[in-house]
C-alpha positions, 0 to 999 in steps of 0.5 A: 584423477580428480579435481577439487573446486574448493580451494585447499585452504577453503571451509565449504561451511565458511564459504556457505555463510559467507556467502549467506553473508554478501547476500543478506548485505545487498538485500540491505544495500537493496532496500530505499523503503522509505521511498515508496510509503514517503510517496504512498502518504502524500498520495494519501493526503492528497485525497483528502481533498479530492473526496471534499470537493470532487465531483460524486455521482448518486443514482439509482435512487429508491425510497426507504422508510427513513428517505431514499437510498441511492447508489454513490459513485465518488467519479473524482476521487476514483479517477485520482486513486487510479492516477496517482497511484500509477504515477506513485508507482512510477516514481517509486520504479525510478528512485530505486533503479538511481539508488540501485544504480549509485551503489552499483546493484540491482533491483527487485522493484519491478514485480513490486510495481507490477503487483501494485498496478495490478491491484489498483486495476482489478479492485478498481474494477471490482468497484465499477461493477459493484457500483454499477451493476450490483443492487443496493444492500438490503437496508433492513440492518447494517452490512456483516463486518465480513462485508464492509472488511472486504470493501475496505481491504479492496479500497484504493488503501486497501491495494496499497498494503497488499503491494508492501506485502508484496514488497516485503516479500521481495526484500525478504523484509520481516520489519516491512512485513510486520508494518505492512501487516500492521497498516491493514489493520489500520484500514480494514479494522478501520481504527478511527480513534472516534474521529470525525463524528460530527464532522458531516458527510463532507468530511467522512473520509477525511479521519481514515485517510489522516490516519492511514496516510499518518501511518505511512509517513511515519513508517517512512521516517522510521524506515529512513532512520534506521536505514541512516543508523545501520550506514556505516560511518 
């Protein structure tokens, strides 16, 4: 005698997609990603500021043919890159367990925050060693775009298109995915449009972090719309 768990009138495939079906519903149902670049962007902004009028420590000063290179640490701007973003992180954390709880499901933000902390930590690390440990570059030339990709890949905005990667990955997102992609071109290229040229050593940051920042924000209002077109009437 033998038992069948499909039922009589049950297609084994029909139930497969349907299956397939309910799942790829909450994934959608899952996803807030307009929150997290909404919030990345204002950090973003926010630093604009913060590099202005911070407090930047140079040290370890040596004469060069054209004056003196010395070592720069920006201590302000680090100390807020680490704050905010934890805070950002947080706040990210929280709105999606409300969303997730109003429409009764779960949530995958978790490891998100975890990745994005982490990489805050490490890269900030990696950054307190170079700064402090490491000797200046040869001043003989210009750094290899090798290296000056990689300083921007594991700057503060660096770490956050690495984490919506992550992100991406979780929600099984191709569209985060590719804005993800696209925003660390954005950082690592970097593309500046010729900003700030002459806008003095004050402003420097000011054209990158404009851009990125604008980048964010307007993939949040991208992710916001298309999130309010697919929501059943």
């Amino acid at each position: 005698m033998t038992s069948d768990s499909v039922p009589v009138s049950g297609d084994p495939r029909r139930l497969l997609a349907d299956a397939r079906d309910l799942a790829r519903r909450v994934r959608l149902a899952q996803r807030v990603t307009w929150l997290p670049l909404l919030v990345l962007a204002v950090v973003t902004f926010g630093a604009i500021l913060v590099y202005r009028f911070g407090h930047v420590v140079e040290f370890d000063c040596r004469s060069v043919e054209r004056g003196q290179q010395c070592k720069v640490w920006y201590q302000t701007a680090t100390i807020y890159w680490w704050t905010a973003l934890v805070l950002a992180y947080l706040v990210i954390a929280v709105g999606y367990r409300r969303v997730a709880s109003a429409r009764g499901l779960g949530t995958r933000v978790a490891p998100y925050v975890i990745a994005g902390i982490t990489l805050l930590t490490l890269f900030t690390a990696f950054w307190q060693v170079r700064v402090h440990y490491l000797p200046l570059p040869d001043p003989a030339g210009p750094p290899a775009w090798s290296v000056l990709a990689l300083g921007r890949l594991t700057d503060f905005t660096g770490s956050i298109g690495l984490a919506l990667l992550v992100l991406a990955w979780l929600e099984r997102h191709p569209a985060l995915l590719l804005f993800a992609l696209g925003y660390l071109t954005v950082v690592v290229v970097p593309i500046n449009f010729g900003w700030g040229t002459h806008w003095g050593p004050d402003w420097q940051f000011a054209p990158m972090l404009v851009i990125s920042g604008g980048v964010l924000l307007l993939g949040s209002a991208g992710f916001a719309l298309a999130q309010r077109l697919r929501r059943p009437r």
